[in-house]
C-alpha positions as CSV (number, residue, x, y, z in Angstrom):
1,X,-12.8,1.8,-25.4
2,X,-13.3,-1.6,-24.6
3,X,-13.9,-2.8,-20.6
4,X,-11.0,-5.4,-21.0
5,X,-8.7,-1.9,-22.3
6,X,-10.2,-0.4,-19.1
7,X,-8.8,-3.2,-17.2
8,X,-5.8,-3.1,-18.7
9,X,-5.1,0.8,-18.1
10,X,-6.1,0.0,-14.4
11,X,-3.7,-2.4,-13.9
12,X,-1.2,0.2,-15.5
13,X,-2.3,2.8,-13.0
14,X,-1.9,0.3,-9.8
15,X,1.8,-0.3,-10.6
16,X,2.5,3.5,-11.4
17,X,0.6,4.1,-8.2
18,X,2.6,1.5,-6.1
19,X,5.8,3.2,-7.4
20,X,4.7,6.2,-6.2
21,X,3.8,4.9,-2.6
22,X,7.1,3.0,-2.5
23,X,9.0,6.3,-3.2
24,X,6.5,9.0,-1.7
25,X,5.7,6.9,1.6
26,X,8.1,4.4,1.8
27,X,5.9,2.0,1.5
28,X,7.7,-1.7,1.4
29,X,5.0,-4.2,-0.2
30,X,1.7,-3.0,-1.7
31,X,-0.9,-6.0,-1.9
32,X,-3.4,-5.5,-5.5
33,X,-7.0,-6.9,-4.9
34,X,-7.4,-9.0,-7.2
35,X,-10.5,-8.9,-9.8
36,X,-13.1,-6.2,-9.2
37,X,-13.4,-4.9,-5.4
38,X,-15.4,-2.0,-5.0
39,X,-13.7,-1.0,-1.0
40,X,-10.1,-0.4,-2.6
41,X,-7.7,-1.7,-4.8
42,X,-4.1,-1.6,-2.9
43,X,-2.8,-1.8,0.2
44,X,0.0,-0.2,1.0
45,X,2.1,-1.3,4.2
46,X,4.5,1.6,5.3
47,X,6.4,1.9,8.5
48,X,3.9,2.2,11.1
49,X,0.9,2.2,9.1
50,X,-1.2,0.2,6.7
51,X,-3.3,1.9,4.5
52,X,-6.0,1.0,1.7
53,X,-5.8,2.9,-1.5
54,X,-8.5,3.2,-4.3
55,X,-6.6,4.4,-7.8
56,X,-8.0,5.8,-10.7
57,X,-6.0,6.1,-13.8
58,X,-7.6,9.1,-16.4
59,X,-5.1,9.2,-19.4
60,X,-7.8,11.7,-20.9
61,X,-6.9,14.2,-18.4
62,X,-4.0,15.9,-20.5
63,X,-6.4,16.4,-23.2
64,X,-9.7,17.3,-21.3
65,X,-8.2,19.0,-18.3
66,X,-10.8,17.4,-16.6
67,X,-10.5,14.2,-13.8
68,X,-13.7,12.0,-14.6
69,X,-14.8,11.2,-10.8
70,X,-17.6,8.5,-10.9
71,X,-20.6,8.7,-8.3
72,X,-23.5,6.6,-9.8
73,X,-23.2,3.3,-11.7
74,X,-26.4,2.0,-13.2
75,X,-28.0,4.9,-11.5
76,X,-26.6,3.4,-8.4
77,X,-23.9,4.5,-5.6
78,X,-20.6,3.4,-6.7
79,X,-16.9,4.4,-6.7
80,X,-16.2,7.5,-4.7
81,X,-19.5,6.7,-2.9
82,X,-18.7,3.1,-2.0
83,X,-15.0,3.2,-1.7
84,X,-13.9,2.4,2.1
85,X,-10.4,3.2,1.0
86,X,-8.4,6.0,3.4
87,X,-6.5,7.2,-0.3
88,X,-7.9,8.1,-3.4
89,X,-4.6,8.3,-6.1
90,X,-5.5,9.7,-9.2
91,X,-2.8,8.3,-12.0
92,X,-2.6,10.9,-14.9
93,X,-1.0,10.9,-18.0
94,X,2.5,12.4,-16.4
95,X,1.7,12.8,-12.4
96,X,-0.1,11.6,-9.6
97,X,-2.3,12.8,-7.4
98,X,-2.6,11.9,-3.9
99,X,-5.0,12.3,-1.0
100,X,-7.3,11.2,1.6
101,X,-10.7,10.3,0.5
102,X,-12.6,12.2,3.3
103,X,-10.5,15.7,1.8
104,X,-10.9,14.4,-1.3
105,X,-15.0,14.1,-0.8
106,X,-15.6,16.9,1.0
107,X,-14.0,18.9,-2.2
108,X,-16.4,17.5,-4.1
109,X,-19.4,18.4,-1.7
110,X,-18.4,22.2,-2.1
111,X,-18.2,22.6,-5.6
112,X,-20.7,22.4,-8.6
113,X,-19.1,20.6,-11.2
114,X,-20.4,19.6,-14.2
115,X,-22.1,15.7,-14.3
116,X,-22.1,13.7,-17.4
117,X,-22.6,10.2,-18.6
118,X,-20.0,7.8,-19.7
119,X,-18.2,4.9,-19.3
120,X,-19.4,1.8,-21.0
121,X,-22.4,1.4,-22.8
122,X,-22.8,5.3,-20.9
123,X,-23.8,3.4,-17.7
124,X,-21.8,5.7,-15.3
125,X,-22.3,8.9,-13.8
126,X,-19.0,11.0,-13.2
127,X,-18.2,14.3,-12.0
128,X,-15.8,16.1,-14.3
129,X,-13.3,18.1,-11.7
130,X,-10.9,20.0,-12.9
131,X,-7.7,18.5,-13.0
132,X,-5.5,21.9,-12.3
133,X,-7.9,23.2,-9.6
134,X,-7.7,19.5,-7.8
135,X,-3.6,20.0,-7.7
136,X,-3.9,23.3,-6.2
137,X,-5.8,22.1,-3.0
138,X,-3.0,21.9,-0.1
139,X,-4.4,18.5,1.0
140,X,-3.0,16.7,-2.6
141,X,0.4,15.8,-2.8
142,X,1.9,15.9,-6.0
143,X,4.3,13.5,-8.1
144,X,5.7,13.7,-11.4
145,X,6.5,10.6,-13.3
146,X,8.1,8.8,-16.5
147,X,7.6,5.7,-18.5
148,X,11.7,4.9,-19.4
149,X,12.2,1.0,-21.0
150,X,8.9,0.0,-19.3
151,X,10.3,1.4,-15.5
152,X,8.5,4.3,-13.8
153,X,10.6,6.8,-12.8
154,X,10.2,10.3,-10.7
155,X,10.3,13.0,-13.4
156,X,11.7,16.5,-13.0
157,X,9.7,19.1,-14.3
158,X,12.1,20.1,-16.7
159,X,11.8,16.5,-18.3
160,X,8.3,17.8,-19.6
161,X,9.9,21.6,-21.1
């Protein structure tokens, strides 16, 4: 896959994401950082709170079962290890999943999980979690989705039977 393809799934994932925080957190505008930002890529205003939100969209996941978590790009910190957002949102082929990056970190601390190489030109280092096991931790919230004339809808469950 090409890196302008990436870019182009990303943005994808940010407006599924910002659908989700509208409905999930009534969250009322959602400001996208434009061009690449390593600290976050939305933020969300809600009542009360503002908060920044790093989303990572892994359409692979319903055929892998894995989540690809990058750690090291160019054999350098990056993503999960550089991100200063408070969310990490995880955009999958039919749900999102939601949680704080220090939960979300910590998880990843206190398991072994297996570490390839990827990305382009296999430049990246990622952790390969997998997806079901993430969505079982009581931390991660949960929401299903669907694509319907170009709108993102909640999904029930018995819309994927």
């Amino acid at each position: 896959m090409s890196f302008e393809k990436d870019i182009e799934r990303g943005k994808t994932g940010e407006d599924i994401a910002a659908v989700y925080l509208k409905h999930q957190h009534k969250a009322y505008h959602i400001d996208r950082v434009n061009g690449l930002h390593p600290e976050w890529d939305l933020v969300a205003h809600m009542p009360g709170k503002l908060k920044t939100i790093e989303v990572k969209t892994d359409f692979r996941e319903i055929e892998t079962g894995n989540i690809a978590i990058e750690f090291l790009h160019r054999n350098k910190p990056s993503a999960i290890l550089w991100s200063l957002a408070h969310w990490y949102v995880f955009v999958l082929e039919n749900r999102v999943l939601c949680m704080k990056k220090r939960d979300l970190f910590k998880y990843l601390r206190e398991n072994d999980f297996k570490i390839i190489n990827g990305g382009n030109s296999d430049m990246s280092t990622f952790w390969l979690v997998p997806s079901k096991d993430l969505e079982a931790q009581d931390y991660v919230d949960v929401w299903y989705y669907a694509v319907k004339n170009n709108k993102v809808k909640e999904a029930n469950l018995s819309d994927f039977a």
